[in-house]
C-alpha positions in Angstrom: -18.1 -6.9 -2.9 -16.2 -4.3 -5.2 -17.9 -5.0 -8.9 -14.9 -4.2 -11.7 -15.4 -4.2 -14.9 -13.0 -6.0 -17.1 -11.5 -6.5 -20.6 -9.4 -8.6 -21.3 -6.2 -8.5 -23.6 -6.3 -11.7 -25.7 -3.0 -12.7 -27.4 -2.8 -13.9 -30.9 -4.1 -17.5 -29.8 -6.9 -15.6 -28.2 -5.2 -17.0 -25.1 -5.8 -14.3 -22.1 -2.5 -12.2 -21.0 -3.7 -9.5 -19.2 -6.4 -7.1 -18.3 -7.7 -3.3 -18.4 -10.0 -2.0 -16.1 -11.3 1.5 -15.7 -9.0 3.7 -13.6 -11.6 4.7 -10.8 -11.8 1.1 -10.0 -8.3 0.4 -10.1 -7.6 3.0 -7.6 -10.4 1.8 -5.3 -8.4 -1.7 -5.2 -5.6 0.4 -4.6 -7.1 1.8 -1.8 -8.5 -1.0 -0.1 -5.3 -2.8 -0.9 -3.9 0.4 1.2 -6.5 0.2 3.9 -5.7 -3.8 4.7 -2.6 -3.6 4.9 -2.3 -0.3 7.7 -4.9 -2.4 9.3 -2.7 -5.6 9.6 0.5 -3.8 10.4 -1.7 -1.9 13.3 -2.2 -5.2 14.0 1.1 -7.1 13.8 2.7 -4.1 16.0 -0.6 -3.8 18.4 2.2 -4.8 21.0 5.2 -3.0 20.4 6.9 -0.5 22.5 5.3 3.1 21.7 6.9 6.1 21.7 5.9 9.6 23.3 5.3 12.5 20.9 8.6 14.2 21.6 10.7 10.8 21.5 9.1 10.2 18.0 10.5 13.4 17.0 14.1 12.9 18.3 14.1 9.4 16.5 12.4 11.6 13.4 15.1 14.0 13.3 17.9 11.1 13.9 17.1 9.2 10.6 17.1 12.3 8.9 20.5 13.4 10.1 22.2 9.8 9.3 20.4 10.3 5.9 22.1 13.3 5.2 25.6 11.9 6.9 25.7 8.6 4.8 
């Protein structure tokens, strides 16, 4: 389990409203946050219809040109 380090912003009832944590950490929860959710779309779409290299590209270069078109 990831360890963080905490400190917490107190109001002034000493009631706690938020916290800080040091920005390495923060970006490894990012990064796991990242991770799980790739994994569970690979997942969800484990089934779906998948497209060859070249029809990617076509459907690639079709949402760019409606883009551009409005």
């Amino acid at each position: 389990m990831l360890e963080i380090q905490k400190n917490y912003v107190l109001d002034e009832n000493q009631e706690k409203v938020a916290v800080q944590i040091p920005l390495n950490e923060f970006e490894k929860i990012e990064e796991i946050l990242e991770n799980f959710g790739l994994a569970k779309l690979m997942d969800e779409t484990a089934d779906d219809e998948r497209l060859s290299g070249e029809e990617a590209k076509n459907y690639y270069q079709s949402l760019k040109k409606t883009n551009v078109d409005g």
